[in-house]
C-alpha positions in Angstrom: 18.8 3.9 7.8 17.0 3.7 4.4 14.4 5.3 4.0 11.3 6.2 1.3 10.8 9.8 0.3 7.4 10.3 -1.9 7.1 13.6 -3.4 4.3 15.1 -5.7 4.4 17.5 -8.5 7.4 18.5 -6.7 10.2 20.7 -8.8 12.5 19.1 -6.3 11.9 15.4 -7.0 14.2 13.4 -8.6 13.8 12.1 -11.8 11.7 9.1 -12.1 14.8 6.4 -12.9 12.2 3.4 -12.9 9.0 2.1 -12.8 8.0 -1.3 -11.0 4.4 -3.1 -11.3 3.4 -3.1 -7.2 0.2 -3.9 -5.6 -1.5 -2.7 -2.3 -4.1 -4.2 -0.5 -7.1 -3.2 1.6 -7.9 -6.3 3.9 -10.8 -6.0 6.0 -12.0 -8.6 9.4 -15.6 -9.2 10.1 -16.3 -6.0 12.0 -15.1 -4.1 9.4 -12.1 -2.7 10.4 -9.1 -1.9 8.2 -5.6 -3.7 8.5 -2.9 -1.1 8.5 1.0 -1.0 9.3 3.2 1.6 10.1 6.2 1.6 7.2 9.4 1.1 8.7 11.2 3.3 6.1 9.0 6.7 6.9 7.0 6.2 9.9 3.6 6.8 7.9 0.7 4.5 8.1 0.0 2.4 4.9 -1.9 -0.9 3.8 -0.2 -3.9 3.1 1.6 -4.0 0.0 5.1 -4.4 -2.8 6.6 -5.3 -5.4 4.9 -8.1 -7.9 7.7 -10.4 -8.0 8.6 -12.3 -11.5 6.6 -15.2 -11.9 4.0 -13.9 -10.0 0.4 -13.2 -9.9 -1.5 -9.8 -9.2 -3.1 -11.9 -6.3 -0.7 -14.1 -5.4 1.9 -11.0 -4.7 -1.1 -9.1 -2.7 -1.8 -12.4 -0.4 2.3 -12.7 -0.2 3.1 -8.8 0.8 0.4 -8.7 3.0 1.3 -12.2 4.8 4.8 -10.7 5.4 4.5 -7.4 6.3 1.3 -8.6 8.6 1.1 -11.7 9.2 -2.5 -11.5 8.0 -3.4 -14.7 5.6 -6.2 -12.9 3.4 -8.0 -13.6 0.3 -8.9 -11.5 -2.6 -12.3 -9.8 -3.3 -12.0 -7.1 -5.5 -10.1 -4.0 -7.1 -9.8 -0.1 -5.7 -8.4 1.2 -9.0 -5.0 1.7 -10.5 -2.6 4.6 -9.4 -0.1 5.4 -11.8 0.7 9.5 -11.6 3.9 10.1 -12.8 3.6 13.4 -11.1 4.4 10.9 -7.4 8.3 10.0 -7.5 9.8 7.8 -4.5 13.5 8.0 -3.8 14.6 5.0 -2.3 17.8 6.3 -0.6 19.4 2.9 -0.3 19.8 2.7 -3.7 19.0 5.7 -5.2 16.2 4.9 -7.0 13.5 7.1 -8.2 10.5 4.8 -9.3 7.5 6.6 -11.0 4.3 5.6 -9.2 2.7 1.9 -10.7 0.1 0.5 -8.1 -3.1 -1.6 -8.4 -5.1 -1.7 -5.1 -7.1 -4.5 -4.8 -9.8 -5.5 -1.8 -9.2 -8.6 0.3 -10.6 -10.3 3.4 -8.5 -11.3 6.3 -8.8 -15.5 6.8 -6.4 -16.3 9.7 -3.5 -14.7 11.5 -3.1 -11.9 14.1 -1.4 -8.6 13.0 2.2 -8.5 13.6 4.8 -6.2 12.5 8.0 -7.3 10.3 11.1 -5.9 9.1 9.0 -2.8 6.8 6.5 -2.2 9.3 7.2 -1.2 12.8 3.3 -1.5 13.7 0.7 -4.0 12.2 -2.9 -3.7 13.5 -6.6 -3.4 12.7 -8.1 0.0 12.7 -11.6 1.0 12.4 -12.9 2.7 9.6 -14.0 5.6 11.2 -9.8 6.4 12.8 -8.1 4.8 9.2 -8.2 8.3 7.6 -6.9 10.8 11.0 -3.4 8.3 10.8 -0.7 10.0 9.3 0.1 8.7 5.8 1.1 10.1 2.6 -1.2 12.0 0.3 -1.0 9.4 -2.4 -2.2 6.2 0.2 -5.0 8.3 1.5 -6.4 8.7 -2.0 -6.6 4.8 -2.4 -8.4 4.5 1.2 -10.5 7.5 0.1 -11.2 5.3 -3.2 -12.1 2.4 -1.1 -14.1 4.2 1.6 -16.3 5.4 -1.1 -16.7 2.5 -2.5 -17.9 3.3 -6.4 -19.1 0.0 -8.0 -16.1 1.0 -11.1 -12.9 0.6 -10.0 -10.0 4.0 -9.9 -8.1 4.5 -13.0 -5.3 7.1 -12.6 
């Protein structure tokens, strides 16, 4: 099976072979909680989010990711920040690709749909705020839900 390997200021990473424009996406539902999935491709826990595809918007690609990893219609509120460390290297091993971190995490409310998992997610679901940080997940998503969670009226740049 594929899988995503994320290192960090890791002598042992490969080096960084690309870099591709991506967005995640914090959706929230009227109580608040926070829509997460489990990634098919290294069991962590993760909010919606890929690839901006040619062509494509910053919004449209968050409302597209996020429809098919969750099947979560949402719509777009606001901006986390922008994570681009080139310190964090993921190794696709599929392809062998080595993509430098590029992410902008934008804020988005959840308009129709029920979660439901898809071929990168094994789990969809809504979590509350107060469990969204004990899930296991990779150092570099938690600092964008830490980001969010504290909720600074300037947006991350990094």
């Amino acid at each position: 099976m594929a899988r995503r390997i994320d290192f960090y200021d890791d002598p042992k990473a490969p080096v960084a072979n690309s870099l591709v424009p991506s967005v995640n996406v914090v959706v929230t539902n009227d109580a608040g909680d926070v829509l997460m999935i489990r990634r098919s491709d290294n069991d962590n826990w993760a909010v919606p989010g890929g690839a901006i595809d040619l062509g494509e918007s910053l919004p449209e690609a968050a409302v597209r990711e996020t429809l098919e990893e969750t099947g979560i219609r949402c719509e777009i509120t606001g901006i986390v920040g922008t994570y681009t460390d080139p310190k964090h290297v993921i190794l696709y091993t599929s392809n062998g690709e080595a993509r430098q971190e590029f992410s902008i995490v934008l804020t988005a409310r959840a308009v129709s749909g029920a979660p439901t998992p898809s071929s990168e997610s094994t789990e969809a679901r809504w979590v509350p705020r107060d469990q969204v940080e004990a899930l296991p997940m990779d150092r570099s998503m938690r600092l964008r839900i830490s980001h969010y969670f504290t909720d600074t009226a300037l947006p991350y740049i990094g």
